[in-house]
N, C-alpha and C positions, 0 to 999 in steps of 0.2 A: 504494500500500500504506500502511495504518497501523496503529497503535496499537488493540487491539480487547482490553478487559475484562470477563474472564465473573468475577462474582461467586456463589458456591456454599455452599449452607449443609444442613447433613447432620443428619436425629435421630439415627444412630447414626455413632459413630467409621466413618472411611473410611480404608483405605492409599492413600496416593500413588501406589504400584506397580499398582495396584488401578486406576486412572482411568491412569495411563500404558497402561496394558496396553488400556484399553477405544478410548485413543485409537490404538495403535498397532493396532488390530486393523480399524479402518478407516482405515486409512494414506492407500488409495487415495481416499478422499473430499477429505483433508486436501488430497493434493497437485491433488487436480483444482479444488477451490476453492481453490486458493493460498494456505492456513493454514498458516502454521507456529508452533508454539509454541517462544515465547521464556523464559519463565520462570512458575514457578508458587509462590505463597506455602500454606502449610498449618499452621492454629491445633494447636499444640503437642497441644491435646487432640482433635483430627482430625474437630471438626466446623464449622469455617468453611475455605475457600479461596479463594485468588483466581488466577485465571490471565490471563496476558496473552500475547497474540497478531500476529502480523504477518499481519495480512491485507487485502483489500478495501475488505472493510466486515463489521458487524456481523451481517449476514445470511449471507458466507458463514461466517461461524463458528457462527452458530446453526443453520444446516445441518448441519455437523460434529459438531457439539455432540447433536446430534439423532441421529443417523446411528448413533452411539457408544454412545447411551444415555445418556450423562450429564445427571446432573442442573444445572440454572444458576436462581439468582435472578433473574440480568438479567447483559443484554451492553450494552455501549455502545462506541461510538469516542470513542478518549479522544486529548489530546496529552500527551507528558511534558514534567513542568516539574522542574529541575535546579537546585539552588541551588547560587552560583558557587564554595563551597569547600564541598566532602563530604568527612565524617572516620569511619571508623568505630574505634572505639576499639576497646583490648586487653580483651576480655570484656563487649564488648555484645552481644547479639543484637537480633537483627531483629523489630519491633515494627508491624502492620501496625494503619493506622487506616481503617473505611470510613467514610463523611461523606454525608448526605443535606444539601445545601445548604439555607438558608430561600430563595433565589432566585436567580437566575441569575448566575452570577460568571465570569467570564475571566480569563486569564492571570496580567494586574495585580488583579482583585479578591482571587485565591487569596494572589498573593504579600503582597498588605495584609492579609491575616488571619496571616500567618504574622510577619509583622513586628509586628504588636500581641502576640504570642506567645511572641518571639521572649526574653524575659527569664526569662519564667515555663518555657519549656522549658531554659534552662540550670539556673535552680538545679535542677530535675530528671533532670537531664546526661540529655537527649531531644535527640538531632542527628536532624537529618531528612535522608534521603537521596535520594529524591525522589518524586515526587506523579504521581499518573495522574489530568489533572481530565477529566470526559466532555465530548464538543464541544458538549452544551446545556446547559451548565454550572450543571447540578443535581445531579452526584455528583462524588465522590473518592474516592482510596483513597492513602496516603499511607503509604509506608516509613519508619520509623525507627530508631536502633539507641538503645537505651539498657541500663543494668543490666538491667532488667525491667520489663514492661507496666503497671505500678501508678505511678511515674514519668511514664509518658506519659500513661495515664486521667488522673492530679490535674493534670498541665499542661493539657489540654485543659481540663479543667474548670474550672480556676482563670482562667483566658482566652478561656473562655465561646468555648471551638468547637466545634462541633456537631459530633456523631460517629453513630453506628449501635452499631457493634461495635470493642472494640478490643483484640488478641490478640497475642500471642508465636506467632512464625511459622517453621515450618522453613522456607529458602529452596532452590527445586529448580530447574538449567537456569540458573544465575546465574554470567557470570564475574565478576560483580563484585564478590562476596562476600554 
């Protein structure tokens, strides 16, 4: 089993309750490919998502995904990467970043972009909580908690990392906060 992220982008506002319900209404799919959803991010104004999955592999999630009707940009198998002390402060929220890589990076290339970053995301108070990189190490998506999203766009951009989209995210299915 691992790590499987569907990433999802909507023209009109979606509810959460909306895609829970379309996943739960094909349960039986879920449990016969051995999917189960572990947590799911949703841009504040409800048209980016990310969802992340314990499964297989990426195909049976996009079977699932299919089964349900739900819409995905892309699925991949990802691993998670943890940095050794996570903090989430009194009044941050959850700030998700997705990242089109320029080339193939691994475990140690992800963690070297984050460490050339690593100055520019404080004076920003951007703590990073941790990262989903894909196993062909051409995308990410990257948690963080800060004040607000505009903090985290100028650190990115002030330390020149490549991003996609980056949004303020309700977080669903999370004990971690």
């Amino acid at each position: 089993m691992g790590l499987i992220v569907v990433e999802r982008s909507f023209e009109e506002p979606r509810a959460f309750e909306d895609m829970d319900a379309a996943e739960a209404a094909v349960s039986w799919c879920f449990e016969q490919h051995r999917v189960k959803a572990l947590r799911s991010f949703l841009s504040r104004n409800r048209r980016h998502m990310v969802c992340v999955y314990d499964a297989p592999d990426a195909e049976a999630v996009r079977k699932t995904q299919l089964e349900a009707g739900l819409p995905h940009d892309a699925i991949w198998a990802s691993e998670l990467l943890e940095p050794p002390e996570r903090e989430q402060p009194p009044g941050y929220s959850a700030v998700i970043v997705q990242r089109q890589l320029p080339g193939k990076v691994d475990a140690q290339g992800a963690w070297a972009l984050f460490e050339l970053a690593v100055d520019c995301l404080g004076r920003h108070r951007a703590k990073l909580w941790h990262s989903y990189l894909s196993k062909d190490g051409t995308r990410m998506v990257c948690r963080f908690y800060a004040p607000d999203a505009e903090g985290v766009r100028r650190a990115n951009q002030e330390s020149e990392l490549p991003f996609v989209h980056i949004w303020p995210a309700i977080v669903y299915g999370d004990s971690e906060g």
